[in-house]
Phi, psi and omega in degrees: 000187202224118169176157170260015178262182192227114151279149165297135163216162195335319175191035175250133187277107195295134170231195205321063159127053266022162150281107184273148176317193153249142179297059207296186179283327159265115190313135153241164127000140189281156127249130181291355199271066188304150179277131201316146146290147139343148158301150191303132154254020187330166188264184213270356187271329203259116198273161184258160198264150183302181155294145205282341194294299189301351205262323203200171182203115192310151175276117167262151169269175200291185164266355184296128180337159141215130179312161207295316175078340157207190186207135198272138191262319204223126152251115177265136171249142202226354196124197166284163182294143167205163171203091038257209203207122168275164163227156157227182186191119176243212192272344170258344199212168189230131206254110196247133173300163131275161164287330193213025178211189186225102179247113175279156202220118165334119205250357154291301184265320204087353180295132130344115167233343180188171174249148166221144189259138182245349187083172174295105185211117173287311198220102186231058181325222155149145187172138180259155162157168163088030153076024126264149177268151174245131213217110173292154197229070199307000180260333196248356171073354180265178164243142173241167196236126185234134180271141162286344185253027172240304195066040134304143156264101197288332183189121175273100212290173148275141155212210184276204211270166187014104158272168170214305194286162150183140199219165187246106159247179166344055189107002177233154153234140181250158191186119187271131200260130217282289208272356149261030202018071194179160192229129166244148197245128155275120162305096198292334175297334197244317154093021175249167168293119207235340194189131186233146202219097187313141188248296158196212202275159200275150186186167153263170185070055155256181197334129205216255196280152170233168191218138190258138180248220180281136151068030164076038177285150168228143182217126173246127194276162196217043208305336192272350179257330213053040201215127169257125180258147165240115147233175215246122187321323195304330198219011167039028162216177185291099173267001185213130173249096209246108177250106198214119143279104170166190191276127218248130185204096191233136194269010159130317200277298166257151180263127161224161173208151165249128174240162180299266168297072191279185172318317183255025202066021183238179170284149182186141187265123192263100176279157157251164167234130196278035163253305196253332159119311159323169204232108195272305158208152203255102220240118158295133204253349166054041172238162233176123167117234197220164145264144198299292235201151176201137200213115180254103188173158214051035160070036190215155183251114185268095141287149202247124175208043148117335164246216175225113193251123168254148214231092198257132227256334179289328177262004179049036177213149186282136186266335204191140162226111169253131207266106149280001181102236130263040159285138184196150185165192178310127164262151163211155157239120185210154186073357188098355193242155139310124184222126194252101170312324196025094175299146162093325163305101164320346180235169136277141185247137156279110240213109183241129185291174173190000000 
């Protein structure tokens, strides 16, 4: 499947955001039935990280109840239901995909404030800076460049083949290509291709979801490899091979990733150290299946896996389970809230900790 939430799949450990299927050449429906990863092809610049089992040991939790730890503020209804359902975020407003838009949402009020029309984008990945929101556009192979106070489309980027994830630093916008195995780096000042950064051999269910890190690191989940890779701006290649399959998420500082299959075989939100790659703590999500959706901010680590499970990343131990019914999707923290996609859904749910 194509999401940055990690659906379950039998025994693969789900990344940033789902574990994806396979791809055909015409986009279907996200599927859970994700395809075996591949063996790792990484390119020859890139070390692989040791196994995470010797590094660290999962934490389990007590049997004592736990509290909700948040609470929903807001259900915004956004339009039609899609699935899956990306978010972005700048500083004022929250970018909720469409099937056939971009709709901002106050992140102060919760209002509906504007549309943007995108045409027909099924996997309508999405992410800001650089003073634009940004939108892979996976049928046409492009990035559109949008201004937010107008909701022009300023410029339609060329990049590899289905593109999906795409995140933004310091002098880059990245962008992952499914079926070409490989990340392409934008100049956001030239709106030209400045670096295309091999990943591994074109196939499907290759580079998918991203996550902007520590020192200006990009992290990419890889389901055809069962691998989240980092690569390092400086050198526009793959320095790290982390082999963890799930969804990949970071507040700049720390690296997490939720997997299906963890140290102890179970799902567990997984820290790394984005140098080396090791498993700094191992946390049991003490959930069966996959996980949706995963986010690090309010000083908590958020999982999406059919409810909303919080983390507190200095003790490694869950703090909170908040019940969504069956809602699950894509996560962010922006505004002071927690914003929940619920795939499949006409709304977004608003989440404020407590």
């Amino acid at each position: 499947m194509r999401h940055v939430s990690v659906v379950a799949r039998a025994s693969v450990a789900a990344m940033v955001a789902i574990s994806v299927g396979a791809c055909a050449a015409t986009p279907t429906s996200p599927s859970a039935g994700a395809t075996t990863p591949a063996p790792a092809r990484a390119s020859a610049t890139s070390s692989t990280a040791p196994s995470a089992s010797a590094t660290a040991t999962a934490v389990a939790q007590s049997s004592e109840p736990v509290p909700a730890g948040a609470k929903i503020d807001g259900r915004i209804q956004v339009g039609e239901p899609v699935a899956p359902r990306w978010l972005a975020a700048d500083d004022t407003s929250l970018w909720v995909h469409e099937p056939r838009s971009l709709v901002s949402v106050d992140l102060a009020t919760s209002a509906v404030t504007g549309q943007v029309n995108t045409g027909l984008m099924e996997y309508g990945y999405s992410a800001t800076g650089g003073g634009s929101v940004w939108q892979t556009d996976y049928e046409n192979n492009a990035v559109l460049r949008i201004d937010p106070a107008s909701g022009k489309v300023l410029a339609t980027i060329p990049v590899g083949l289905q593109p999906l994830g795409v995140v933004v630093t310091e002098g880059g916008v990245w962008v992952a290509n499914e079926h070409s195995g490989s990340v392409t780096r934008i100049d956001p000042a030239t709106n030209k291709v400045v670096a295309t950064v091999s990943i591994n051999s074109p196939d499907s269910a290759g580079p998918q979801v991203m996550a902007a890190g520590p020192n200006g690191s990009v992290w990419v989940g890889v389901p055809n490899m069962g691998s989240v890779v980092r690569i390092d701006a400086a050198t526009n290649k793959v320095g790290l091979v982390v082999p963890w399959d799930g969804p990949v998420a970071s507040d700049g500082a720390e690296v997490w990733i939720a997997v299906v299959a963890g140290i102890d075989g179970l799902a567990q939100a997984i820290r790394i150290d984005p140098e080396s790659g090791k498993v700094i703590k191992a946390v049991d999500l003490g959930e069966e299946g996959g996980t949706c959706g995963l986010a690090v901010g309010l000083g908590s680590v958020w999982v999406a896996t059919g409810g909303l499970t919080r983390i507190d990343p200095a003790k490694g131990r869950i703090v909170g389970r908040l019940d969504l019914g069956d809602d699950c999707g894509n996560l962010i923290v922006a505004g002071g809230a927690v914003w929940s996609a619920a795939e499949g859904k006409s709304y977004v749910d608003r989440i404020s900790p407590m």
